[in-house]
GUVOKE-612948 format. One line per 4 residues: number of its first residue (from 1); their letters; for each residue x, y, z of N, C-alpha, C. Coordinates in nm, 2 decimals. Each point is the difference from the previous one (the first is absolute). Layout:
// residues N
NUM	A	X/Y/Z/X/Y/Z/X/Y/Z | ...
***
This chain:
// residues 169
1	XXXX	0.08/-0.11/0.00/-0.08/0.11/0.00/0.09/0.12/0.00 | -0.05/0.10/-0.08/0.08/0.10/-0.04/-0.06/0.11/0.17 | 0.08/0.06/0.00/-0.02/0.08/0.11/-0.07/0.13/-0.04 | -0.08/0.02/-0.03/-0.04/0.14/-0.05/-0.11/0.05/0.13
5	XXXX	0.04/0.14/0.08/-0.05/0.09/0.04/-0.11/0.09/0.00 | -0.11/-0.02/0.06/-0.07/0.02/-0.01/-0.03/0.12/0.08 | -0.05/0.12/-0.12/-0.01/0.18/0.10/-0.15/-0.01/0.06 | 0.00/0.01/0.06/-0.15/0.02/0.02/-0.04/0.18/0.01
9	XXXX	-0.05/0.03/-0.05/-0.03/0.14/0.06/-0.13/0.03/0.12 | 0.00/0.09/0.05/-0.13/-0.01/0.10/-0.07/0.17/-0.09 | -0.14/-0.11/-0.04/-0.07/0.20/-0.04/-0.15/0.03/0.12 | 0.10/0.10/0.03/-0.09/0.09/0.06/-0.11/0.08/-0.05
13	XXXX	-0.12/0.02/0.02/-0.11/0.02/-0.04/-0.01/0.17/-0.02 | 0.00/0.07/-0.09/0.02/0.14/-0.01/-0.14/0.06/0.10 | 0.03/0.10/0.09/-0.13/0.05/0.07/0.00/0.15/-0.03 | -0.09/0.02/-0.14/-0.04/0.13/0.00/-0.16/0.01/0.01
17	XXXX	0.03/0.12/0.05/-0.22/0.03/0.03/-0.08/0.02/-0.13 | -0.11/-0.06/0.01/-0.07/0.01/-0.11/-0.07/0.16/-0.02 | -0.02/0.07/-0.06/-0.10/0.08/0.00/-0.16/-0.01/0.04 | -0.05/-0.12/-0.08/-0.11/-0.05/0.03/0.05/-0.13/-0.11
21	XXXX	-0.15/-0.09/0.02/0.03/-0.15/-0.05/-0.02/0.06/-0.12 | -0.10/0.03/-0.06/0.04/0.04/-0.12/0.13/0.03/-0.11 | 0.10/0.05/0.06/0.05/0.11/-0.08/0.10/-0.13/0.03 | 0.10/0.00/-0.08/0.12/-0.11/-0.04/0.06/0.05/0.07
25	XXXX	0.16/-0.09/0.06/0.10/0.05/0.05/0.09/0.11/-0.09 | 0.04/0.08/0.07/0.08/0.11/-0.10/0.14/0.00/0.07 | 0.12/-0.05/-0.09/0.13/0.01/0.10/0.03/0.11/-0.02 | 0.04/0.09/0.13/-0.02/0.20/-0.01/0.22/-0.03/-0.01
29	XXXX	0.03/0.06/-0.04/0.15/0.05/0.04/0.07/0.10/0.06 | 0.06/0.00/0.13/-0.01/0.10/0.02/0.13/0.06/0.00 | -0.02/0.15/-0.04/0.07/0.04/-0.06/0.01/0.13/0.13 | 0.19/0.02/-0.04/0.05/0.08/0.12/-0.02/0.16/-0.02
33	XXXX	-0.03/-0.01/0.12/-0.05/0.15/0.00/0.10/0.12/0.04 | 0.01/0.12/-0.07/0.09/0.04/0.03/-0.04/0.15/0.13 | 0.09/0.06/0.08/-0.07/0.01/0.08/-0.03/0.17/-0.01 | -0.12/0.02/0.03/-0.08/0.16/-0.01/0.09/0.12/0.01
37	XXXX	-0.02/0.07/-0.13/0.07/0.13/0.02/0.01/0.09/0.12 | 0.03/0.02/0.08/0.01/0.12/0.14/-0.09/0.10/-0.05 | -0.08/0.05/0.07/-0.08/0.11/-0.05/0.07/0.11/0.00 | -0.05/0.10/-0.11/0.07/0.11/-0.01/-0.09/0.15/0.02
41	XXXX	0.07/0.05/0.04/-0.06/0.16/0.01/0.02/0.09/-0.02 | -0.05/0.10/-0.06/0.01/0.13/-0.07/-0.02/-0.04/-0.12 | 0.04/0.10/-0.12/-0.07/0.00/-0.14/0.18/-0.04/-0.08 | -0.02/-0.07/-0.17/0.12/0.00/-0.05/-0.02/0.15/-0.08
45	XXXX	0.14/0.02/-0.05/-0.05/0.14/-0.08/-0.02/-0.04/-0.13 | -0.03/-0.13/-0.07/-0.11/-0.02/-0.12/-0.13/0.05/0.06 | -0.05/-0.09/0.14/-0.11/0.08/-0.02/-0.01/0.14/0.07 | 0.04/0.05/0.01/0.03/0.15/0.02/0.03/0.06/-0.11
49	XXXX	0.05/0.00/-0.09/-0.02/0.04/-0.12/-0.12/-0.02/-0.11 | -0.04/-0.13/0.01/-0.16/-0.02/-0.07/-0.12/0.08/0.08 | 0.02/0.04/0.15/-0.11/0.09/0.07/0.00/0.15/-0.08 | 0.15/0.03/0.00/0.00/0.13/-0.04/-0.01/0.00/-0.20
53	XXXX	0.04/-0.05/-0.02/-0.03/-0.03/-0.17/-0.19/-0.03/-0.01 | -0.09/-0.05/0.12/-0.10/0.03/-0.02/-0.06/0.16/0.04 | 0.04/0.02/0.10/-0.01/0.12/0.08/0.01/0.12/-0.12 | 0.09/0.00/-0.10/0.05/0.12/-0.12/-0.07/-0.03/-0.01
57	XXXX	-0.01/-0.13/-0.11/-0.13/0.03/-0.12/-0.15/0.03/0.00 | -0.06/-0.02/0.15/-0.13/0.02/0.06/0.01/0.16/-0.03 | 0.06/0.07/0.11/0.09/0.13/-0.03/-0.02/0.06/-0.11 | 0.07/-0.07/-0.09/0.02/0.05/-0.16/-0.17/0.02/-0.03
61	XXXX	-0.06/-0.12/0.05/-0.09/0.01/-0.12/-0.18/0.07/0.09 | 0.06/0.05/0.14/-0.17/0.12/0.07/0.05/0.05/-0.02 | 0.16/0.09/0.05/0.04/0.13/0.01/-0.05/0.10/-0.12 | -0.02/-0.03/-0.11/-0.04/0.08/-0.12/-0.15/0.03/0.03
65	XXXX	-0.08/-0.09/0.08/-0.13/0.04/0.00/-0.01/0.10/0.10 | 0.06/-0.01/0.10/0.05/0.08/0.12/-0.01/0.16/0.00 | 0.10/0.00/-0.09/0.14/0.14/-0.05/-0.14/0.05/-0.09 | 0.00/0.17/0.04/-0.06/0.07/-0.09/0.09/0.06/-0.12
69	XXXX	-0.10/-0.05/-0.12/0.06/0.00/-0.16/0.08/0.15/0.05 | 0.11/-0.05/-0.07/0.11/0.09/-0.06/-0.02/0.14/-0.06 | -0.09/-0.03/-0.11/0.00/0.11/-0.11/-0.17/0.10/0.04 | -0.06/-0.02/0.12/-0.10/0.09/0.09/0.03/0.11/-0.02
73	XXXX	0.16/0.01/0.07/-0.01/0.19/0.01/0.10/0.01/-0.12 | 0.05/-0.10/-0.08/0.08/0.14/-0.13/-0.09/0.05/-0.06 | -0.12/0.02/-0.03/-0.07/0.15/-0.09/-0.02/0.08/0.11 | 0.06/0.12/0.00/-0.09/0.10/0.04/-0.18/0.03/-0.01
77	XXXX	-0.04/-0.02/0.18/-0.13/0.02/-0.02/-0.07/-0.18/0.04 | 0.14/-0.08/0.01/-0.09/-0.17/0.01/-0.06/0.01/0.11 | 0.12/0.04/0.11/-0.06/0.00/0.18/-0.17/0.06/0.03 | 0.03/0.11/-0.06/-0.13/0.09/0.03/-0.10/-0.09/-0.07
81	XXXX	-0.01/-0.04/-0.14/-0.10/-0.07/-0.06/0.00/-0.15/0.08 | 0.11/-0.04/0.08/-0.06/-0.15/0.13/-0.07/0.09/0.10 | 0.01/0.11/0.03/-0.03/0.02/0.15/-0.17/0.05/-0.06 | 0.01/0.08/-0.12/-0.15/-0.02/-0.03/-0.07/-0.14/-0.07
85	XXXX	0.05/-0.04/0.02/-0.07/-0.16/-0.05/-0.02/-0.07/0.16 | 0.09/0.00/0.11/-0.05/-0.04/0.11/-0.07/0.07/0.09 | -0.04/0.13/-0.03/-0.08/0.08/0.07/-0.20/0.04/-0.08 | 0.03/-0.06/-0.11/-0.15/-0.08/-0.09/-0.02/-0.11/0.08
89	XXXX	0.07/-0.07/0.03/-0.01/-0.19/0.06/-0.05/0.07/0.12 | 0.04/0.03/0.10/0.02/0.03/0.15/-0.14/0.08/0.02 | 0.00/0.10/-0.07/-0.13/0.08/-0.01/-0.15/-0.08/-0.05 | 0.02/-0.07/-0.07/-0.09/-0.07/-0.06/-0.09/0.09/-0.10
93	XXXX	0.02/0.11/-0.09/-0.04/0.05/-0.09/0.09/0.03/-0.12 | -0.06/0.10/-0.10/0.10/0.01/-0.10/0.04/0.13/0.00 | 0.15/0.01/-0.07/0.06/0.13/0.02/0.07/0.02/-0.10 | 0.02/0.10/0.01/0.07/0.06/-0.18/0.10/0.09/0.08
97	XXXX	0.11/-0.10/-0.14/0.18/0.09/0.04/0.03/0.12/-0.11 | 0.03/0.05/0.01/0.06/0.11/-0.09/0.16/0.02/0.05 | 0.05/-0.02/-0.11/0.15/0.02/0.04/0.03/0.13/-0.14 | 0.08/0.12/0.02/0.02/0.07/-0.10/0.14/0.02/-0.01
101	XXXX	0.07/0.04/-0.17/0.15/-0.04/-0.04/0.06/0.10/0.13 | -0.05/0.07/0.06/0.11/0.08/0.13/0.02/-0.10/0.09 | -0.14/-0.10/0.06/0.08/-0.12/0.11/-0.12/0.03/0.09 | -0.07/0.12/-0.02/-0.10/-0.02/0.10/-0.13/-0.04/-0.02
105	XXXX	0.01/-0.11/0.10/-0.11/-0.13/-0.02/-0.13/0.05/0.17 | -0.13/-0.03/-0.12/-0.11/0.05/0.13/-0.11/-0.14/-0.01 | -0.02/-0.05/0.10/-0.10/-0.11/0.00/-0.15/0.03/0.07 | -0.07/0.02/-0.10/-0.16/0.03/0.07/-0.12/-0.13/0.02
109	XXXX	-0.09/0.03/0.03/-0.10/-0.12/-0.05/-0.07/0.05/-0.03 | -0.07/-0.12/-0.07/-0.11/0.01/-0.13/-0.10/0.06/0.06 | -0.08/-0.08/0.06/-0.18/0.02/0.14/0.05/0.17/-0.02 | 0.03/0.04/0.08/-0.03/0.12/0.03/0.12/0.22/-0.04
113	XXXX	0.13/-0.14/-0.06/0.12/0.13/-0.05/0.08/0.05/0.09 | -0.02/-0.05/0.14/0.11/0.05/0.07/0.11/-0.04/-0.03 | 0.10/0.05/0.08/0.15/0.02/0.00/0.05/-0.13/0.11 | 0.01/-0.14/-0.05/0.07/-0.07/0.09/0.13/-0.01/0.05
117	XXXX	0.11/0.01/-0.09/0.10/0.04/-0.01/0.08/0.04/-0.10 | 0.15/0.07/0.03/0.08/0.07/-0.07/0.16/0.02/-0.01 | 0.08/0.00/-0.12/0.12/-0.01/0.08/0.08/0.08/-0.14 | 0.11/-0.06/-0.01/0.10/0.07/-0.13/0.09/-0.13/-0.03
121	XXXX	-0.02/-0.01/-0.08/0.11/-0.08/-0.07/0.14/0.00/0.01 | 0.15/-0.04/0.04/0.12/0.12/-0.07/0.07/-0.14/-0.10 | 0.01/0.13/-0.15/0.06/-0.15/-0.09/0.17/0.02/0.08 | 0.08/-0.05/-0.04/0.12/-0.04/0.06/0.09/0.09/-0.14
125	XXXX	-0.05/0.02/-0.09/0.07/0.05/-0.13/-0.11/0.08/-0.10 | 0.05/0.03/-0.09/-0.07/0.05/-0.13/0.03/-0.06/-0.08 | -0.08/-0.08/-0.08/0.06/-0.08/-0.14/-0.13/-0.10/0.02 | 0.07/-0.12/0.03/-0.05/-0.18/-0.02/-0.13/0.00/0.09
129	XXXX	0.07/0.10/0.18/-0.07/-0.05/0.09/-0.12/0.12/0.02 | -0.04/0.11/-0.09/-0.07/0.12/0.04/-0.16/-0.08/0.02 | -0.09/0.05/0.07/-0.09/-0.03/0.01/-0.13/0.00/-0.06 | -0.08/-0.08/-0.06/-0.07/-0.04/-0.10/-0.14/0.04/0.07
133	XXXX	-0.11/0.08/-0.07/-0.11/0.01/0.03/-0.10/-0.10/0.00 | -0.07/-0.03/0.08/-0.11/-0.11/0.01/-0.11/0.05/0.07 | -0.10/-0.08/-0.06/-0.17/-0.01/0.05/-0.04/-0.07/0.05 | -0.04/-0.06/0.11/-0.04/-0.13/0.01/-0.13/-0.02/0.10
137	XXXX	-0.11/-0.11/-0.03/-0.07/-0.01/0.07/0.06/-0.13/0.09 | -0.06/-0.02/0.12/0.09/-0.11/0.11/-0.14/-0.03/0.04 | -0.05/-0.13/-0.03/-0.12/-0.06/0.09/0.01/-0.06/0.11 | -0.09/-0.03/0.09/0.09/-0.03/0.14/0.04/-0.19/0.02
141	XXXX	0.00/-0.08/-0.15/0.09/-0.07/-0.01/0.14/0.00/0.02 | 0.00/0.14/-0.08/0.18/0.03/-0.07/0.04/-0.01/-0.15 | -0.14/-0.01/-0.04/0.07/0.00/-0.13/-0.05/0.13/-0.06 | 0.12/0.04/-0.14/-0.02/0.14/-0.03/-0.08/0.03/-0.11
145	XXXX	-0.07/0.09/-0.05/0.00/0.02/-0.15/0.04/0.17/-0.03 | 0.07/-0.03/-0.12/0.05/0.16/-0.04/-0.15/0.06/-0.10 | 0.02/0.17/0.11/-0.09/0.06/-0.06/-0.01/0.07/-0.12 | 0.16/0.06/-0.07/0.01/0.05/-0.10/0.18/-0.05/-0.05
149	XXXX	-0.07/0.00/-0.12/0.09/-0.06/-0.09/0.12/0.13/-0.02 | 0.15/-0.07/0.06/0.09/0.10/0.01/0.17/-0.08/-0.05 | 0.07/0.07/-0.04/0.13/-0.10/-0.01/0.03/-0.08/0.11 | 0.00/0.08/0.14/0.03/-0.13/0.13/-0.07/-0.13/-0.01
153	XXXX	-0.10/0.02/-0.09/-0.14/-0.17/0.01/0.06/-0.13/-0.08 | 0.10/0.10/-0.07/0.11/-0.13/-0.13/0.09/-0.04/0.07 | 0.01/0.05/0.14/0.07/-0.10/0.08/0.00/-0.05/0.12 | -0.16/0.05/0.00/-0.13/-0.05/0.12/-0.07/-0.15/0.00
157	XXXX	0.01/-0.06/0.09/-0.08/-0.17/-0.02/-0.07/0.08/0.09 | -0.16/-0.02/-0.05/-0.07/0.01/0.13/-0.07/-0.15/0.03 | 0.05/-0.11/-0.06/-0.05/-0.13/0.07/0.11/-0.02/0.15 | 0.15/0.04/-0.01/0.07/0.00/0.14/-0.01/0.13/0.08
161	XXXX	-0.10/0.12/-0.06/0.06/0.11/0.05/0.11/0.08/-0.01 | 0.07/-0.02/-0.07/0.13/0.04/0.04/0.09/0.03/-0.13 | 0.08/0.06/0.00/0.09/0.05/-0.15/0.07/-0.13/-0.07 | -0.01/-0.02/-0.07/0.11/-0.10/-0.08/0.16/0.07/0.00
165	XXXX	0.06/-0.05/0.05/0.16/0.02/0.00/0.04/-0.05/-0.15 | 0.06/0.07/-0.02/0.12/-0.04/-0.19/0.14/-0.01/0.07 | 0.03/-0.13/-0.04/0.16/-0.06/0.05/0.08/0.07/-0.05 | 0.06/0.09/-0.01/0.12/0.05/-0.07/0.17/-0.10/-0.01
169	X	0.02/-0.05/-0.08/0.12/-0.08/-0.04/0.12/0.06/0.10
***
């Protein structure tokens, strides 16, 4: 008889928990875990830079509604034609501006002709910026209509009230 060795192995019976009887055995692997970042505190300056790169462009884009337009007071005579446009609103009736080429501008109302108010224009030069004569009716919306047809009216909008500016190059 040849001598051959016999291994026996011993198997032990794998004990994993079932989920329920239903569901098949699932061999899970487990896999090493590495261990939790340390919490950290305060801000990186990526995002401190993405706050403020939101912060501008928000910025950028009310501040224009904000800011009273630019080109208001370049005509001689714009200011006085807002202050009579917000003193129609405020009042709640209509009033008529008269501004004449010297600068002096008188605001009455319609109902009854008094004298609401009055002031002077001053142009800043002679030439570009001299002051243009106007008529205007002001309803107590704010919107205008010109009463007589004059060269200032060719560069009068009366849908914004207000002079049209020419960009000079």
């Amino acid at each position: 008889m040849s001598s051959v060795q016999r291994l026996t192995f011993v198997d032990k019976p794998l004990s994993i928990p079932r989920l329920s009887s239903n569901v098949p055995h699932v061999l899970l692997l487990q896999i090493p875990m590495r261990s939790p970042r340390p919490l950290r505190h305060g801000v990186t300056l990526l995002e401190l830079l993405v706050v403020l790169l939101l912060m501008a462009l928000s910025a950028a884009i009310v501040l224009p509604a904000l800011l009273p337009p630019a080109t208001a007071l370049e005509v001689p005579g714009a200011a006085a034609l807002a202050h009579a446009r917000r003193s129609a609103i405020r009042r709640g009736e209509s009033l008529r501006f008269q501004l004449a080429t010297d600068g002096v501008w008188a605001l009455a109302s319609l109902h009854d002709g008094n004298l609401v108010d009055s002031g002077r224009v001053v142009a800043r030069s002679q030439g570009s910026d001299s002051v243009m004569a106007l008529n205007v009716l002001i309803n107590p919306l704010g919107s205008c209509l010109p009463v007589a047809t004059d060269s200032a009216l060719a560069m009068f909008d009366p849908l914004a009230c207000a002079w049209r500016t020419v960009d000079t190059p």
